[in-house]
C-alpha positions as CSV (number, residue, x, y, z in Angstrom):
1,X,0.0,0.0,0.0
2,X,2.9,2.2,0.7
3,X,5.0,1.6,-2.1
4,X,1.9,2.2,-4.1
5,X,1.4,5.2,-2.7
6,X,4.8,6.4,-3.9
7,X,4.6,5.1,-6.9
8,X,1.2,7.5,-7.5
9,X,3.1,10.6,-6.4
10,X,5.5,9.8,-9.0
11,X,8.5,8.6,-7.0
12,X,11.1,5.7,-8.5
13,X,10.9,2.7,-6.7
14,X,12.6,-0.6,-7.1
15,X,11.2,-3.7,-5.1
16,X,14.1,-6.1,-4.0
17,X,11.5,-8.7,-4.6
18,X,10.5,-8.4,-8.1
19,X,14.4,-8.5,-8.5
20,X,14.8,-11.3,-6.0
21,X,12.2,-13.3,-8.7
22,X,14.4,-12.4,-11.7
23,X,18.2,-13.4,-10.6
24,X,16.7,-17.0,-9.8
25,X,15.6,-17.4,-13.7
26,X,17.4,-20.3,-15.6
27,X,19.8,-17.9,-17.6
28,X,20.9,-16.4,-14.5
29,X,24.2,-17.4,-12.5
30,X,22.3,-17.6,-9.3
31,X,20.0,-20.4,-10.3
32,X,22.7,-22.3,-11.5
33,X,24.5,-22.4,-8.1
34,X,21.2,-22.8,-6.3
35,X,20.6,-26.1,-8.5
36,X,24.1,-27.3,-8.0
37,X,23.7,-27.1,-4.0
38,X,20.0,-27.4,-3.7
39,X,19.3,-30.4,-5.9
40,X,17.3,-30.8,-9.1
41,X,14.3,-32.1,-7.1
42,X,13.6,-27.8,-6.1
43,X,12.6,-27.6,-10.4
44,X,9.3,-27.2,-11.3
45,X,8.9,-29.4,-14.8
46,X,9.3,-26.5,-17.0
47,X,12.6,-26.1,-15.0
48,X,12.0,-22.7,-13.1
49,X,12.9,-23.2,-9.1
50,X,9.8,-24.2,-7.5
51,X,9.7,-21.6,-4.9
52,X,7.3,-23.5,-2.4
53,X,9.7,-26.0,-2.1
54,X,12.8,-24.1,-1.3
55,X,11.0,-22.0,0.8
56,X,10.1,-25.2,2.8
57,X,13.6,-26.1,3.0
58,X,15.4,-22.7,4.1
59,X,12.4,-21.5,6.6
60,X,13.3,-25.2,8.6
61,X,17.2,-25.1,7.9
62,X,18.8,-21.6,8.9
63,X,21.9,-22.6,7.1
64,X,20.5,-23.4,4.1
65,X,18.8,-20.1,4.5
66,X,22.2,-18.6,4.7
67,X,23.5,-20.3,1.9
68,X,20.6,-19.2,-0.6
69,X,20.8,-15.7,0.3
70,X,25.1,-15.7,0.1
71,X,23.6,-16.8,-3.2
72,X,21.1,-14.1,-4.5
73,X,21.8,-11.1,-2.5
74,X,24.9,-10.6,-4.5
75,X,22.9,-10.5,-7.7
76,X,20.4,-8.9,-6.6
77,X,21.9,-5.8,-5.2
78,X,23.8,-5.3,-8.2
79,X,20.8,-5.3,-10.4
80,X,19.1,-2.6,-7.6
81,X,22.7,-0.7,-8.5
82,X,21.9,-0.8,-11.7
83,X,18.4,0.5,-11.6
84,X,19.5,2.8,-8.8
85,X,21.7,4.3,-11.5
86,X,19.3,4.2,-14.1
87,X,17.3,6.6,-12.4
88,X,19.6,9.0,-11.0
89,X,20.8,9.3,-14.9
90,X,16.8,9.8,-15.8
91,X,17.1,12.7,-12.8
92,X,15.4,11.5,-10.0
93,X,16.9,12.9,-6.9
94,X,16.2,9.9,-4.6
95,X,15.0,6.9,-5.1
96,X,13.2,4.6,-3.2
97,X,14.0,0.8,-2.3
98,X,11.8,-1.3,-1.3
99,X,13.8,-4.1,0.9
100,X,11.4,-6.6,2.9
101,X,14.3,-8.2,5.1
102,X,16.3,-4.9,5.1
103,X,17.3,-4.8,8.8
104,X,17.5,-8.4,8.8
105,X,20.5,-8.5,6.5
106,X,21.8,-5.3,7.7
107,X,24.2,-5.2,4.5
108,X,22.4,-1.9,3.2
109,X,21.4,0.4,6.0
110,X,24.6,2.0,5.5
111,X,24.0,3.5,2.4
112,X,20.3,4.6,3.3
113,X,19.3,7.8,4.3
114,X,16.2,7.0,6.1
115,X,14.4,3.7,6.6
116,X,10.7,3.0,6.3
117,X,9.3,0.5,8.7
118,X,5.9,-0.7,7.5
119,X,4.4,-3.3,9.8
120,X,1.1,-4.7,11.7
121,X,0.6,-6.2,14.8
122,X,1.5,-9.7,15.3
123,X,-1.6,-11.5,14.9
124,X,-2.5,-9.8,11.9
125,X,1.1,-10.4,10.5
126,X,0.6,-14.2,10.9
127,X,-3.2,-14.2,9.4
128,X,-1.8,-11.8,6.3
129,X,1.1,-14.8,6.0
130,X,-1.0,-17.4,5.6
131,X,-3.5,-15.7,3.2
132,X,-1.2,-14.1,0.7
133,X,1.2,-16.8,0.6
134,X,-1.3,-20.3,1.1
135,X,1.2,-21.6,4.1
136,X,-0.1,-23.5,7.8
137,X,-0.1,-21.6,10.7
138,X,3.2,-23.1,11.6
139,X,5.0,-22.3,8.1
140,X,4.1,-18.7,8.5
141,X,5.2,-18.6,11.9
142,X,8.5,-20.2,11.2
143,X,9.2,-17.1,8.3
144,X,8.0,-15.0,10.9
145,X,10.6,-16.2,13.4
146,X,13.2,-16.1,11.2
147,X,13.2,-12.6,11.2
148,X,14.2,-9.8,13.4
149,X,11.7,-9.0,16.5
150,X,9.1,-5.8,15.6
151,X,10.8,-4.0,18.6
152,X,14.0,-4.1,17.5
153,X,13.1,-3.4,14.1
154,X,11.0,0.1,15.3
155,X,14.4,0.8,16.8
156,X,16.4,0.9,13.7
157,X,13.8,2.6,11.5
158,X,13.8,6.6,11.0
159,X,9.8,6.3,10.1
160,X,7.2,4.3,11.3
161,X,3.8,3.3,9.3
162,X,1.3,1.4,11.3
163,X,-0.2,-0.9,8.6
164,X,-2.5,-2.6,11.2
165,X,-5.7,-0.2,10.2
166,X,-7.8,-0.1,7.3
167,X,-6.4,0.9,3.7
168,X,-7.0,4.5,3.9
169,X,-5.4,5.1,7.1
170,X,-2.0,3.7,5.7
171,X,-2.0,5.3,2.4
172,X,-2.6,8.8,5.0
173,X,0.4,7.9,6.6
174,X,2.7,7.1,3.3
175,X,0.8,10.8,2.1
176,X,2.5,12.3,5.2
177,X,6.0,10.7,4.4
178,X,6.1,11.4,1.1
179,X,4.8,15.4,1.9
């Protein structure tokens, strides 16, 4: 809701996700390696990484987890360099990334000037999980665990959105940051 909010006002945003999907693509480097140590049996039939199932393995294995993203993150923060470049070049003044596990993987604070913290309370987190992404109750708890508590997270933001109301109350709030 945020990010689209910025994105009305006209602001460049690149979403670490979207880019996250794209390095893991069978001409890419990344999905290479991640075949080679994952196994074969992670492909879909049409040979794309089945996503459901490496998710099951690296949200029950945090070393596996560690070895997938010493995997990706490389490529993918080059390609946000790249688009972060592309935009400055097209005269954007700032641009906005959009980085779910941000604070979790603390390799880019350093180069932000302020950090957005979006969240919702905890129960709402889990049922918003297990909706959007078709997991059990103990699936989405176990990504949720894997990441950094809310409190220490508020800590190391610069700006806080409460995402826990309806939808017009948060696209106030990203109004107000953007202003």
């Amino acid at each position: 809701t945020v990010v689209a909010v910025l994105r009305e006002l006209g602001c460049a945003v690149i979403d670490a996700d979207v880019i996250a999907r794209e390095v893991v693509q069978p001409h890419f480097e990344a999905y290479r390696r991640i075949v080679h140590y994952f196994g074969s049996e992670i492909l879909l039939e049409n040979g794309e990484i089945n996503r459901e199932a490496l998710g099951n393995i690296i949200f029950s294995h945090p070393e596996k987890r560690q070895l997938l993203n010493s995997i990706t993150h490389p490529e993918i923060q080059k390609e946000m360099l790249k688009q972060i470049l592309k935009y400055f070049v097209l005269g954007y003044r700032y641009v906005i990334l959009d980085i779910p596990l941000l604070f979790e993987t603390n390799r880019l604070t350093k180069f932000m000037k302020y950090t957005v913290l979006v969240y919702c309370d905890p129960p709402m987190q889990l049922s918003r999980l297990m909706k959007r992404n078709g997991l059990s109750q103990a699936e989405a708890e176990a990504r949720i665990a894997s990441q950094l508590p809310l409190d220490k997270k508020r800590k190391l933001a610069t700006h806080i959105i409460d995402n826990s109301g309806d939808w017009e109350s948060t696209r106030r709030q990203g109004l107000r940051l953007a202003a």
